[in-house]
GUTIDO-808833 format. One record per residue: y, z, x of N, C-alpha, C in turn. Coordinates in steps of 0.05 Angstrom, whole numbers, plus 5000, padded with zeros to 4 digits. Layout:
BEGIN
YZXYZXYZX ...
//
This chain:
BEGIN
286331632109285331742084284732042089 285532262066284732512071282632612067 281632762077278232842064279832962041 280833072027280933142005280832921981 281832771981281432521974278332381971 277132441995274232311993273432421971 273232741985271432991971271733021947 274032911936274632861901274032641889 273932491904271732221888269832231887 268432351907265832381906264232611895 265032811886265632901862266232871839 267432721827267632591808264732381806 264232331820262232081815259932281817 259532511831256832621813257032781797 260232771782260132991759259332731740 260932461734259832261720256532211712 254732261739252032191745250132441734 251832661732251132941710251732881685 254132841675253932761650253332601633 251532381643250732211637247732241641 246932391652244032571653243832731630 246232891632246133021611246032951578 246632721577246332531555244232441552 242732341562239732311564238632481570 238532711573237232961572237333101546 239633051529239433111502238333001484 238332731490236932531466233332581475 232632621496230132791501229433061490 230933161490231633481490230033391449 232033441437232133291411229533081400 228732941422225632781412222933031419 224733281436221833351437219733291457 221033121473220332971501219833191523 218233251546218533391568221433201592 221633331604223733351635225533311605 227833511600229233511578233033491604 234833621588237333711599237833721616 236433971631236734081659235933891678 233333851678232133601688233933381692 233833241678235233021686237933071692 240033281693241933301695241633351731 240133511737239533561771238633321780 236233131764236232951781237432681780 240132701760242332461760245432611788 244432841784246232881798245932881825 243132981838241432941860241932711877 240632481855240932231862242632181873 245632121852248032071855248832161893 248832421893248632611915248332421946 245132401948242932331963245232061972 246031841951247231611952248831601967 251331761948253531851965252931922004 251932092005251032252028250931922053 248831872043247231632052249731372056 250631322032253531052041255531242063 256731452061257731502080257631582108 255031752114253331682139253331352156 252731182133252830852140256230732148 257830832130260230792138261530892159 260831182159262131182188260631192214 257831132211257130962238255731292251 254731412242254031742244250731692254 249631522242246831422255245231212261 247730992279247830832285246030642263 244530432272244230182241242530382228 243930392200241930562179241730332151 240130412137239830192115240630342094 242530362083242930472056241530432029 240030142028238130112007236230272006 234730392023233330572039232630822018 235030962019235031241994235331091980 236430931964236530871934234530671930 233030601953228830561934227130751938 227730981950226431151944227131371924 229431351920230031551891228231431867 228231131864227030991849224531101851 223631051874220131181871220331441860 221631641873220531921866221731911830 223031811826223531791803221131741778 219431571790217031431782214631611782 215731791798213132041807213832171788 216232271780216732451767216032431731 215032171735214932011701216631911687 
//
């Protein structure tokens, strides 16, 4: 497989995880709500990010046993911090 290939999926999947922030950042945006657009657009994309980063580290064996559920319950928390 090429890294170019990776690097474009995975790309794609945090441009998806932006735009879909971004969607809920408007219907916030629009209620008048605080953490509006921007906000959630950095931290759907963040996330997304962190995920990515984290399954592929695990896949290719880069830090020997890692737990990948690991970042994605803690995005959950900080998420929870964040309100």
């Amino acid at each position: 497989m090429e890294w170019s290939s990776i690097f474009t999926e995975d790309i794609q999947k945090v441009l998806v995880a932006a735009l879909l922030g971004a969607i809920i950042g408007l219907e916030r945006e629009w209620s008048g709500k605080p953490a509006g657009l921007r906000t959630l657009i950095l931290v759907c994309a963040g996330s997304a990010l962190f995920t990515i980063v984290s399954y592929n580290v695990a896949e290719l064996g880069l830090a020997g046993s890692t737990d990948v559920s690991r970042i994605a319950s803690n995005i959950v928390t900080g998420i929870g911090f964040i309100g």
